[in-house]
N, C-alpha and C positions, 0 to 999 in steps of 0.2 A: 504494500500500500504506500508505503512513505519512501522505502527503498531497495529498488532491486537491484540484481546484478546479475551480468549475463558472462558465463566463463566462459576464460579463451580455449583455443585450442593449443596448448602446450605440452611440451613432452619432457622427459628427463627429471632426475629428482628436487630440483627446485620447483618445477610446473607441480608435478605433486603434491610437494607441501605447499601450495599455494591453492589449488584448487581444493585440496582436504581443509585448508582454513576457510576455504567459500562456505564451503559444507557445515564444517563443524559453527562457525557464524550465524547461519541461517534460521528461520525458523522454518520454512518452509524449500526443499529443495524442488523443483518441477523440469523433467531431463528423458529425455528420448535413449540416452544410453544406457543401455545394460547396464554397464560397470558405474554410471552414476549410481542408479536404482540400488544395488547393491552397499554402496558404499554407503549412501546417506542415511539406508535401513539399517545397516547394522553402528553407523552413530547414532541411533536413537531418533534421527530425525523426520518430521513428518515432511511424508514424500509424495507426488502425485506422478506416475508413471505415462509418459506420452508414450501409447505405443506404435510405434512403427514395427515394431523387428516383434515376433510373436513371445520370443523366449521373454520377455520384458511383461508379457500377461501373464503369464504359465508361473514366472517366481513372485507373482504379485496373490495370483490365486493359490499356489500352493501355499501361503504365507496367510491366507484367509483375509486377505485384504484385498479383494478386487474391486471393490468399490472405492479405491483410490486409484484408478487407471481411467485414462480417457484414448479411446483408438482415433487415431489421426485421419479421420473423413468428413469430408463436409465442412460444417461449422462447432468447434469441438472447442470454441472459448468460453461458453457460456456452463457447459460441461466441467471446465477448470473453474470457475469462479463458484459454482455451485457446491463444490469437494470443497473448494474454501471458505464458503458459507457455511456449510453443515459438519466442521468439523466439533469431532467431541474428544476433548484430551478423555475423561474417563472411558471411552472407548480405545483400548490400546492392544490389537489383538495381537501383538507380537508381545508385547509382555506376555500377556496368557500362553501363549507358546513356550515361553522362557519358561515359566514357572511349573509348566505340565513338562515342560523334559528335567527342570532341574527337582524336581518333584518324584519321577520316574528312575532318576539316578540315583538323587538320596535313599529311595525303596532297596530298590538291588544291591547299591552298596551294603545299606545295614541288613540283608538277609546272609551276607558274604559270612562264612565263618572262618575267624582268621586263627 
């Protein structure tokens, strides 16, 4: 709303750490690349997936967050603005993911007899 930023295309590990500081900055990441997608989900931050490329819906669904994806047809602005109207921090379905596998691990481990 007040300020965005559009990253460049850089390579090499200074481009890196500069784009991971976009990232880690932001409150909202919104990115057509896989490896953005990836990278911004696993800093915790709230992400909205343009998909061009299919694998970019597939790790958004498998993650139970498809309804932060918009497919790149037609007119698909109002579709992003809408994800950013209805968003809900207490809806965080990657924490529950987090908690059901760290949940899953702590079981097994303490059935382990050592």
């Amino acid at each position: 709303r007040n300020y965005i930023t559009i990253a460049p295309c850089i390579q090499g590990d200074e481009g890196a750490r500069y784009i991971f500081s976009i990232y880690k900055n932001s409150e909202w990441v919104i990115g057509t690349r896989f490896h953005t997608n990836v990278c911004s989900i696993a800093m915790d931050k709230k992400t909205i997936g343009l998909v061009a490329l299919d694998r970019v819906e597939y790790m958004y669904r498998s993650l139970g967050i498809q309804d932060r994806t918009v497919v790149l047809d037609g007119e698909f602005g109002d579709k992003v603005i809408d994800i950013l109207k209805n968003n809900s921090d207490s809806d965080n379905s990657l924490n529950k993911l987090k908690n059901r596998t760290l949940n899953f691990y702590e079981k097994i481990i303490g059935e382990l007899s050592w």
